[in-house]
KENU-805716 format. One line per field, with one value per residue (C-alpha): chain; residue in one letter; x, y, z. Coordinates in Angstrom, 2 decimals. Layout:
% KENU-805716
kette c(A; ...)
rest c(A; ...)
u c(X; ...)
v c(Y; ...)
w c(Z; ...)
//
This chain:
% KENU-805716
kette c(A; A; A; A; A; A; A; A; A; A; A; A; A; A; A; A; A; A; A; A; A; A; A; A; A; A; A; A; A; A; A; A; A; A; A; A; A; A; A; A; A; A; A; A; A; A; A; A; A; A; A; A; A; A; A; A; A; A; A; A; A; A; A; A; A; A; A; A; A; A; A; A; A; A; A; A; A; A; A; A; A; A; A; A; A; A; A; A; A; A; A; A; A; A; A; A; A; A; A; A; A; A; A; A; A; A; A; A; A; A; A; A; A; A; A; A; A; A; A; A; A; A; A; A; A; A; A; A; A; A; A; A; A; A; A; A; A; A; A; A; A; A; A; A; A; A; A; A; A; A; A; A; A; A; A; A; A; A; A; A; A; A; A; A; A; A; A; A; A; A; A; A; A; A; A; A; A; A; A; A; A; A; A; A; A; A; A; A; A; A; A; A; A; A; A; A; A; A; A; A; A; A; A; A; A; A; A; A; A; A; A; A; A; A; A; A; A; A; A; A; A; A; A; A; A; A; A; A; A; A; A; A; A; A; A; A; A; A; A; A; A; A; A; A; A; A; A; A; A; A; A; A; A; A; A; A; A; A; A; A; A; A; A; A; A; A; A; A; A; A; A; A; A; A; A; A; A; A; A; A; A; A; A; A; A; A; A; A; A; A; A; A; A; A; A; A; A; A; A; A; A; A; A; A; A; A; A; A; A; A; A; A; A; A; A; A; A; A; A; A; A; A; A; A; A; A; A; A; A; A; A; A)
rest c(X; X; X; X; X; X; X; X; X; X; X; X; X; X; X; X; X; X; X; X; X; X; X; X; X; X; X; X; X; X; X; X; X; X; X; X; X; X; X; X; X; X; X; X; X; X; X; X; X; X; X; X; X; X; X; X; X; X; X; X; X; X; X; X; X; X; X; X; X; X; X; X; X; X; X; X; X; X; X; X; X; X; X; X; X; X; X; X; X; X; X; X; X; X; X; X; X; X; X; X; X; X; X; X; X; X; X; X; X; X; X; X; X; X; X; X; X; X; X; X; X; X; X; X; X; X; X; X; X; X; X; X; X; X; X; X; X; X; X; X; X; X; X; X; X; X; X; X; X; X; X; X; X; X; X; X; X; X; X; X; X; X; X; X; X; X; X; X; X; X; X; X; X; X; X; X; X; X; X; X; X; X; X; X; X; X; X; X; X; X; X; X; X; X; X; X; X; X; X; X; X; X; X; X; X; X; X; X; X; X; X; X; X; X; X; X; X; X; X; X; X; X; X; X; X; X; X; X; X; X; X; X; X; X; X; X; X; X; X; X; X; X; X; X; X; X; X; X; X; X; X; X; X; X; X; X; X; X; X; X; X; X; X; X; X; X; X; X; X; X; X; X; X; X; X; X; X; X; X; X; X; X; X; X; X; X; X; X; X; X; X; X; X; X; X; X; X; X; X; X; X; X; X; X; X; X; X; X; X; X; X; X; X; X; X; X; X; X; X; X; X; X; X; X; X; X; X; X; X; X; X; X)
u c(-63.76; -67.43; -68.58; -70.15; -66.97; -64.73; -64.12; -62.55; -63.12; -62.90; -62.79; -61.01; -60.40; -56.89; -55.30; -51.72; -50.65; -50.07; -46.30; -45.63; -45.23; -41.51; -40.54; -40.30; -38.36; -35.99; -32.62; -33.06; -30.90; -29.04; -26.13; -27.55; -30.74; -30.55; -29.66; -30.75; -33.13; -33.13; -36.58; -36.61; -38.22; -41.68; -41.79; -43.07; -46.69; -47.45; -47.53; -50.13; -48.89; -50.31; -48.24; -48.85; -49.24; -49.08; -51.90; -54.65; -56.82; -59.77; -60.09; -63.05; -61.32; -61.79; -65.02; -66.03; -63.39; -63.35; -60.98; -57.49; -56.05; -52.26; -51.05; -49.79; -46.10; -45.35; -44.15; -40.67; -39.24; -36.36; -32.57; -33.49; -34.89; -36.83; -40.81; -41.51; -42.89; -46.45; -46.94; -47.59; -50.71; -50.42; -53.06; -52.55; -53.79; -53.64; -50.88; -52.01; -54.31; -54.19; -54.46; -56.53; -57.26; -60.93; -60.97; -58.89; -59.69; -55.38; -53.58; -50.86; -49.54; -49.75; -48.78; -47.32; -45.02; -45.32; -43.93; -44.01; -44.30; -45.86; -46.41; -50.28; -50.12; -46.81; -47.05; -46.79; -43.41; -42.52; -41.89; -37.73; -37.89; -36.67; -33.40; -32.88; -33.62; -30.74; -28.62; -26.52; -28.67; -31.97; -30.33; -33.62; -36.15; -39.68; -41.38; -41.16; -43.03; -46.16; -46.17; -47.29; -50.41; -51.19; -52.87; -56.48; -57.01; -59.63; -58.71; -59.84; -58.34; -59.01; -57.68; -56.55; -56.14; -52.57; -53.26; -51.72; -54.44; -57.76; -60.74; -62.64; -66.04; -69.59; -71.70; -72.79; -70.10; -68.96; -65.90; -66.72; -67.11; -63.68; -62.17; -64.28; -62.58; -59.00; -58.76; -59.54; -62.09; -65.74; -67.16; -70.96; -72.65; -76.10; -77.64; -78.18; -76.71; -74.36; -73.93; -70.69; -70.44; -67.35; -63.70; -62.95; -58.99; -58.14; -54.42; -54.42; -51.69; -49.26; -47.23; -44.22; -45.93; -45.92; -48.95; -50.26; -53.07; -56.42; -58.97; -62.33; -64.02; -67.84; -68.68; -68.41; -71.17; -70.99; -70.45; -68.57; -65.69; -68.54; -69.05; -72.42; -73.19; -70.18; -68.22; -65.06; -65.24; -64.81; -62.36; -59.88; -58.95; -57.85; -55.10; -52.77; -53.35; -50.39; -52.15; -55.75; -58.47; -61.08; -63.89; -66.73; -69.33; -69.39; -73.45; -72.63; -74.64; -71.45; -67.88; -65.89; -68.59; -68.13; -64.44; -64.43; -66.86; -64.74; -61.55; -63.49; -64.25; -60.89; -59.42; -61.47; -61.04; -57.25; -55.67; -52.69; -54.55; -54.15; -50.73; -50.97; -50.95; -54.56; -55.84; -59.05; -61.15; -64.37; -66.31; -69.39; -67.76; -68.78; -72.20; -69.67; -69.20; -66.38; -67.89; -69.05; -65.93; -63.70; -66.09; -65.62; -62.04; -61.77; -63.56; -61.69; -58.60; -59.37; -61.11; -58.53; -55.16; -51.97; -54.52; -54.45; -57.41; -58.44; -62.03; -62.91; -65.63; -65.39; -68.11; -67.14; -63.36; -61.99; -58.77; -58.69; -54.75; -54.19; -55.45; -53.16; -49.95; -51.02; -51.32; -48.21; -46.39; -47.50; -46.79; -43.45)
v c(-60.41; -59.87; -56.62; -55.13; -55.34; -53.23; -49.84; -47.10; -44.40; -43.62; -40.97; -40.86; -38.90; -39.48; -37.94; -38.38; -39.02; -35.67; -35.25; -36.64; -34.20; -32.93; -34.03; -31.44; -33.69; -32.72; -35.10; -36.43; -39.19; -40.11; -37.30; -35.45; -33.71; -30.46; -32.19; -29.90; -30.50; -34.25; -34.41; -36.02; -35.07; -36.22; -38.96; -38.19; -38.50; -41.49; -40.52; -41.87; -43.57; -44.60; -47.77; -49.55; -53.25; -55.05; -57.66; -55.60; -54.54; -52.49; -49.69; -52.14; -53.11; -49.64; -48.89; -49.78; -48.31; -44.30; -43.49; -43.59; -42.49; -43.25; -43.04; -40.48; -40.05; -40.92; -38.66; -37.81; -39.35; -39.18; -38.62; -37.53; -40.62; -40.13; -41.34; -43.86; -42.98; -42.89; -46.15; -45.15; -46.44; -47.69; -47.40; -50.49; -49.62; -50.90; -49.74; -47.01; -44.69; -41.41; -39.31; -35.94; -33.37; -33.26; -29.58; -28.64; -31.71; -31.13; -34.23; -34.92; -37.85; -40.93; -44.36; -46.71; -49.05; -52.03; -51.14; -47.11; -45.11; -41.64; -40.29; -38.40; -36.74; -36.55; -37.09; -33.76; -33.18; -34.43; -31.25; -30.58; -31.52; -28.93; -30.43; -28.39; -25.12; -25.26; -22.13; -20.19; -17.68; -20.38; -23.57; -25.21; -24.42; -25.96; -25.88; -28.09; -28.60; -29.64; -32.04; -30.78; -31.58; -34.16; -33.34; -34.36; -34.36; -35.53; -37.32; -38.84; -41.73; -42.55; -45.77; -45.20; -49.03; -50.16; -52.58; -52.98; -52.40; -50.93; -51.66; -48.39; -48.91; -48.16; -50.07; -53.40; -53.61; -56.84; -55.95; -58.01; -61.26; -60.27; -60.35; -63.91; -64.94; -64.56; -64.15; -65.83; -63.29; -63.84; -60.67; -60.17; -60.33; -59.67; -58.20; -54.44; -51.45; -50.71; -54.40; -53.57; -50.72; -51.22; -52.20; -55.86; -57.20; -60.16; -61.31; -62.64; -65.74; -65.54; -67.78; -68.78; -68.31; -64.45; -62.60; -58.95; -57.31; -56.17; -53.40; -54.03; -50.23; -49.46; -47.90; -44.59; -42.51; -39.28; -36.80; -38.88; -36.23; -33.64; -36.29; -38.11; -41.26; -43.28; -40.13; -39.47; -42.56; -44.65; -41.83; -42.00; -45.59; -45.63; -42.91; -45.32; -48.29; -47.93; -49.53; -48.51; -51.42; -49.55; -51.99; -51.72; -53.88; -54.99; -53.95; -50.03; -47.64; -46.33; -47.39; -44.57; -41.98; -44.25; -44.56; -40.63; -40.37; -42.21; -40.13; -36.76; -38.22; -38.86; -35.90; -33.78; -35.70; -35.81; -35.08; -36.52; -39.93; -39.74; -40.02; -43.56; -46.73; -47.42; -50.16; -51.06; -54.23; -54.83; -56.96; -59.16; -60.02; -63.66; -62.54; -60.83; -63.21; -62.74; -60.10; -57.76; -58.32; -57.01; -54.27; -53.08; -52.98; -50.90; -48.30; -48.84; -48.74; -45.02; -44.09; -45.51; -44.19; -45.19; -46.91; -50.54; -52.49; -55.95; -58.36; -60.30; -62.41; -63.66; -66.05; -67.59; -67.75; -65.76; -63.76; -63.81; -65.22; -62.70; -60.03; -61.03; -61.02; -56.97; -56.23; -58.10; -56.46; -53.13; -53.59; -54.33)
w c(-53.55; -53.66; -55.38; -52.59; -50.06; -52.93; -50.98; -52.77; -51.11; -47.17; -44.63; -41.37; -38.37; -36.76; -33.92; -32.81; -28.68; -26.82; -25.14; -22.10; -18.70; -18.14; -14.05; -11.59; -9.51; -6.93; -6.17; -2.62; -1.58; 1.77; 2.50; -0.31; 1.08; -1.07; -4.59; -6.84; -9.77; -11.72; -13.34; -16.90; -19.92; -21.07; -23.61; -27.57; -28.13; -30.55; -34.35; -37.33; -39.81; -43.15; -44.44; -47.77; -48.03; -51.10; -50.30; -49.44; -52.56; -51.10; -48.67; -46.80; -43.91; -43.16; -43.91; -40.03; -38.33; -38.38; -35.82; -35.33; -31.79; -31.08; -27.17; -25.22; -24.45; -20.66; -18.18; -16.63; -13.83; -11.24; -12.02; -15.43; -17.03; -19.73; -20.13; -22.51; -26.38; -27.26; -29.22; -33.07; -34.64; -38.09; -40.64; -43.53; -46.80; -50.64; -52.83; -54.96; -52.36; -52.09; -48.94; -48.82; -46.49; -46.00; -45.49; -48.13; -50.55; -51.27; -52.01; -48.56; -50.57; -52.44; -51.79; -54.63; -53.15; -50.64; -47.13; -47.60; -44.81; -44.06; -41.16; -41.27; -37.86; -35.16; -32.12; -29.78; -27.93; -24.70; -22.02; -20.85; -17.31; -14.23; -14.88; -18.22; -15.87; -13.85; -13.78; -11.59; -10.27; -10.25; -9.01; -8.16; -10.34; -9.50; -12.95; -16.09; -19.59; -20.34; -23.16; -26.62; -27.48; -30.22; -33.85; -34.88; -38.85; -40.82; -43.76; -47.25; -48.85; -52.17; -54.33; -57.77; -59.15; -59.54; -62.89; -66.30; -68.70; -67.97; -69.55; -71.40; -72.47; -72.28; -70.09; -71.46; -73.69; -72.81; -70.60; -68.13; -70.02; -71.30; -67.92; -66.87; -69.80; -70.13; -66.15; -62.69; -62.28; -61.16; -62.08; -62.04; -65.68; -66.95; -69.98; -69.11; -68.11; -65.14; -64.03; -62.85; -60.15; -58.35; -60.27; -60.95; -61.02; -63.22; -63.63; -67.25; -67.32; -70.49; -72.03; -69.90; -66.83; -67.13; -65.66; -66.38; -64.29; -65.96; -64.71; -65.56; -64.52; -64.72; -67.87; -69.04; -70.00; -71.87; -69.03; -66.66; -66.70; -65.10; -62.48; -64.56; -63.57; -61.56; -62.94; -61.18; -59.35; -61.97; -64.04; -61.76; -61.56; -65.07; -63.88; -63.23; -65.83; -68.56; -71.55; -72.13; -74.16; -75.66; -75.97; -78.49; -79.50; -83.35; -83.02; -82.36; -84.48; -84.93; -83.68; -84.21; -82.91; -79.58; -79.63; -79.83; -77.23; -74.73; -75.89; -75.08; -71.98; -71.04; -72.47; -70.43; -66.96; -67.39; -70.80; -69.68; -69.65; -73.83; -73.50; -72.98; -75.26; -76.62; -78.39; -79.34; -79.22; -81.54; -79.18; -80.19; -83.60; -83.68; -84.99; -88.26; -91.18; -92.94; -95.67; -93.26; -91.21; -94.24; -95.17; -91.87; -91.70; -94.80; -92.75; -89.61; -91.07; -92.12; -88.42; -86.98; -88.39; -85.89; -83.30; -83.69; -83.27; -83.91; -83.70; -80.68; -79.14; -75.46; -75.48; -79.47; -77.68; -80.70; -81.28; -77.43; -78.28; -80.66; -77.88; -75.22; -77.39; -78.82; -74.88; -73.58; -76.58; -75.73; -71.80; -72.95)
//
């Protein structure tokens, strides 16, 4: 998946089928000219329905396509059959999106499992046909319902990422490289700021042919949680990751000022978002001989009581092992 077709975030206009026409028809066969009233009701209007599928991973297929329009319920008919249902329209989507009113910017529902169903807009009601009017003192009646009309709504949808562990760190801190590295990924790398503006999945392969998903997410800057920068956008994919990698590079001014940077961050988006498992990575450390490496862990160790962190380098291929077994030991 090429950076540029990663969609998170779409809006729609959807409108469900109006109700078919109750009959006003009147029985008229051979022998029976004055048969009284059979007219059948009016079929459903077609509903919207948003439907979660497991092997779609971007909200791009949509990014074209703006309106959704289900059909209209058919009309009554003779000796009190029933019209035919509006066909529903289905709209496909990745697990993990999140469905907004536009007006109201309220959250209708969320999506997190593959083949879930909700309906966005029903279809209108089909009308009772003449039949249904019958009584004693009206034994013909010549009227029936109109269908209900159908429901027009315009909608967001929004995709929090469904992954594992998500990445945390400023831009060019070499979370990218991580990901080319221990994953199948491709993502785009270069030596400044803001390379990476949309999410990139990797699924990291364990040992005995176990897999765990990885989020790398554009980088925050101080003020993201105001909406600076990718802001929100990038905030919110982290929602849903249940191990958080803070990555920092061994050449920070100062790590801990970062680290606590990125916590503030988060803690004002969502504080919730603290509550998960955290570990943190000192990236870049292959330029760290072994002096400097133990003068900094006498520091770290007191910056970073009850967090565990440990050294690695992506390009030097070091304690990428001992990376994978902290995460697959804190996923489990």
């Amino acid at each position: 998946m090429t950076e540029g077709n990663f969609v998170d975030y779409v809006k729609i206009h959807v409108t469900s089928g109006k109700g078919g026409q109750g009959s006003r028809h009147m029985r008229r066969e051979k022998y029976i000219p004055k048969g009284g009233p059979d007219g059948g009701d009016g079929g459903r209007g077609g509903h919207v329905i948003i439907r979660a599928d497991k092997n779609l991973w971007t909200l791009y297929h949509l990014k074209f396509k703006k309106h959704f329009r289900a059909e209209h319920g058919e009309s009554g008919g003779k000796q009190t059959s029933t019209g035919a249902d509006g066909a529903d329209v289905y709209v496909d989507v990745p697990l993990g999106t999140v469905v907004r009113d536009k007006e109201t910017n309220d959250i209708l529902f969320e999506l997190t499992e593959d083949g879930e169903q909700k309906v966005i807009v029903k279809g209108g009601r089909g009308g009772m046909g003449n039949a249904h009017f019958k009584t004693a003192t009206n034994q013909t009646p010549r009227y029936a319902q109109p269908g209900e009309e159908g429901v027009e709504l315009d909608i967001i949808l929004e995709l929090k990422i469904l992954a594992d562990v998500g990445l945390v760190g400023f831009p060019n801190a070499g979370k990218s490289t991580l990901l080319s590295v221990i994953t199948a990924a491709k993502p785009k790398i270069d030596n400044y700021e803001f390379t990476t503006l949309k999410p990139n999945l990797g699924i990291v392969e364990y040992r005995n042919h176990q897999t765990f998903v990885v989020a790398d997410i554009p980088g925050i800057i101080e003020g993201a949680a105001e909406g600076k920068g990718i802001g929100h956008r990038f905030l919110r994919h982290i929602e849903r990751n249940s191990t958080l990698l803070f990555l920092i590079p061994a050449d920070a001014q100062d790590i801990k000022e970062q680290y606590e940077i990125l916590v503030d961050e988060l803690r004002r988006y969502n504080p919730e978002l603290l509550d998960k498992e955290r570990l943190v990575a000192i990236s870049k450390s292959d330029m760290l001989d072994e002096e400097l490496k133990a003068e900094m862990k006498v520091l770290l160790d007191k910056d970073f009581k009850g967090i565990p962190y440990l050294f690695i380098s992506s390009v030097a291929h070091q304690g990428l092992t001992e990376l994978k077994d902290k995460l697959w030991e804190m996923l489990h």
